[in-house]
VOROTOR-978290 format. One record per residue (C-alpha): x, y, z. Coordinates in steps of 0.02 Angstrom, whole numbers, plus 50000, padded with zeros to 5 digits. Example, Ala and Ser with C-alpha at 12.3 -4.5 7.8 and 13.67 -1.06 7.14 Angstrom:
BEGIN
50615_49775_50390
50684_49947_50357
//
This chain:
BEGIN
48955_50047_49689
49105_49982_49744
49285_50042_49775
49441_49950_49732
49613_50024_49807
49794_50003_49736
49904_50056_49892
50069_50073_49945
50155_50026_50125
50303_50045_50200
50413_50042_50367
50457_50147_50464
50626_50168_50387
50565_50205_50209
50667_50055_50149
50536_49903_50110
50367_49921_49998
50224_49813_49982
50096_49842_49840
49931_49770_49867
49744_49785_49804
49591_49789_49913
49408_49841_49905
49406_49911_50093
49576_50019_50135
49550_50044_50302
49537_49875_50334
49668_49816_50261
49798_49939_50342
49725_49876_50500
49763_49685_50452
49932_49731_50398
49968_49834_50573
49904_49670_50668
50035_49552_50561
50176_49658_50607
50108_49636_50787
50079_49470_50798
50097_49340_50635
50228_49404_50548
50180_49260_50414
50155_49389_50280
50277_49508_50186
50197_49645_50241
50195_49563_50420
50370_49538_50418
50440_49679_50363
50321_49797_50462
50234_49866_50312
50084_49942_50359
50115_50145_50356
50011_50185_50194
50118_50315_50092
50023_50299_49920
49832_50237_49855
49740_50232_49679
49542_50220_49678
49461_50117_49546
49275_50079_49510
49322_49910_49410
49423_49763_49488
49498_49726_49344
49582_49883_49295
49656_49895_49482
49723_49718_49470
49790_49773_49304
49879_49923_49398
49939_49842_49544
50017_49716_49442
50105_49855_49328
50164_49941_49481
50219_49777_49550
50334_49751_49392
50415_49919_49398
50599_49965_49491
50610_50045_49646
50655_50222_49561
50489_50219_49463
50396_50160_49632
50478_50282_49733
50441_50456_49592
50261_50398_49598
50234_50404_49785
50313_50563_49796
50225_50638_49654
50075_50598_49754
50128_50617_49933
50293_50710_49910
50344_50708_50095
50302_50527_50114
50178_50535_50263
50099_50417_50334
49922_50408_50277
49842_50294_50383
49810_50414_50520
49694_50479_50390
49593_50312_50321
49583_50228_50511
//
């Protein structure tokens, strides 16, 4: 069965987000650490977004497209209670997925 991930990224300031989907986390942290290196074509690139703070798990693409688009639509204040009702100190999860 797959996975489908809602996630959260930052810098290393705390001061941009990115909201994405993917079906492989890991992975996609990694992509988003090599466009800060090298592209910076993307958002994520560009702002050096790629310190996860903040994931969902989902079973069914379409509910975590639904989600991510939700999340997507909501102010910063709503963004910002949510990761720190899950990760209240706002570390950097990526040491733990890579």
């Amino acid at each position: 069965m797959k996975e489908y991930f809602v996630y959260i990224t930052t810098n290393i300031q705390k001061t941009v987000l990115y909201i994405g989907i993917t079906n492989n986390l890991s992975c996609r942290i990694d992509q988003h650490f090599q466009e800060s290196k090298n592209t910076k074509k993307s958002f994520a690139g560009k702002y050096n977004c790629f310190h996860l703070v903040y994931y969902e798990k989902f079973e069914n693409p379409s509910e975590a497209i639904l989600r991510e688009k939700t999340i997507k639509k909501w102010r910063r204040e709503k963004k910002v209670k949510l990761i720190q009702d899950f990760n209240p100190d706002w570390e950097f999860l990526e040491k733990d997925i890579l």
